[in-house]
N, C-alpha and C positions, 0 to 999 in steps of 0.2 A: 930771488927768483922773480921779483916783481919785472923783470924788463922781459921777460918768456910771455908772449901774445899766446894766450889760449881761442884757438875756431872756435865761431859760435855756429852753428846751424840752427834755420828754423826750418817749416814744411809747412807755407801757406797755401800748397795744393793737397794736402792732404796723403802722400804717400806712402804708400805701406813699408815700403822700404828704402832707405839712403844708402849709398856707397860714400865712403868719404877715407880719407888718406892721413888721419892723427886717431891716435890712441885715447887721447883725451882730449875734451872740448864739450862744448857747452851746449846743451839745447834751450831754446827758448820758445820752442811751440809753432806760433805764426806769430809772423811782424808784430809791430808792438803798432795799435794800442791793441791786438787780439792774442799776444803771449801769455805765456801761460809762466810760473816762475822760474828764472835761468837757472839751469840744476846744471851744476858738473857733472859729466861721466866718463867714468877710466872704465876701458873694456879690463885692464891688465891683462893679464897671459891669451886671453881670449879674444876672439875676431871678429864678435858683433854683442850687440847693448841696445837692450830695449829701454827710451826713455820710461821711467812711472810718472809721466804726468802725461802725457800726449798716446803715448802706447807705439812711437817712432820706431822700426827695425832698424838701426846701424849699422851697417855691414864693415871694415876695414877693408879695404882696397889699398895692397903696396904699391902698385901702381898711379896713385892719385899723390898729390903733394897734398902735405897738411891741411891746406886752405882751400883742396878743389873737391866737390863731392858731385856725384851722378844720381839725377840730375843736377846739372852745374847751376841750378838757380836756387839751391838751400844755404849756399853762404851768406854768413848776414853777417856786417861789417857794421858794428855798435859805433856812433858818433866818436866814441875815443879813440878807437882803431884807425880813422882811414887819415 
């Protein structure tokens, strides 16, 4: 599974809640150097996931592709990604 790209989102504005389009992906707070630790989270059966470190609302949106979330400015593309 190592060649499967896991989403990362951060939320350097602070928002209460993210729309985003994968089940699983990563938060990591705000941008780095102000992130906070990149924690996996799988909603599983379920349509939204609160980060425990940030206190992020996730929402799933089927409508979004993996990599796009609302606001579209919380994908963060780690140097190994782009």
């Amino acid at each position: 599974m190592a060649d499967a790209y896991v989403p990362h989102f951060a939320n350097d504005a602070g928002h209460a809640r993210i729309a985003i389009g994968a089940h699983e992906f990563m938060c990591i707070g705000a941008r780095p150097p102000f992130d906070h630790p990149h924690v996996f989270l799988d909603m599983g059966g379920d349509h939204e996931i609160i980060c425990p470190y940030c206190s992020t609302l996730y929402i799933l949106n089927d409508k979004l592709k993996p990599t796009e979330s609302e606001p579209a400015d919380c994908l963060y593309l780690p140097a190994a990604a782009e």
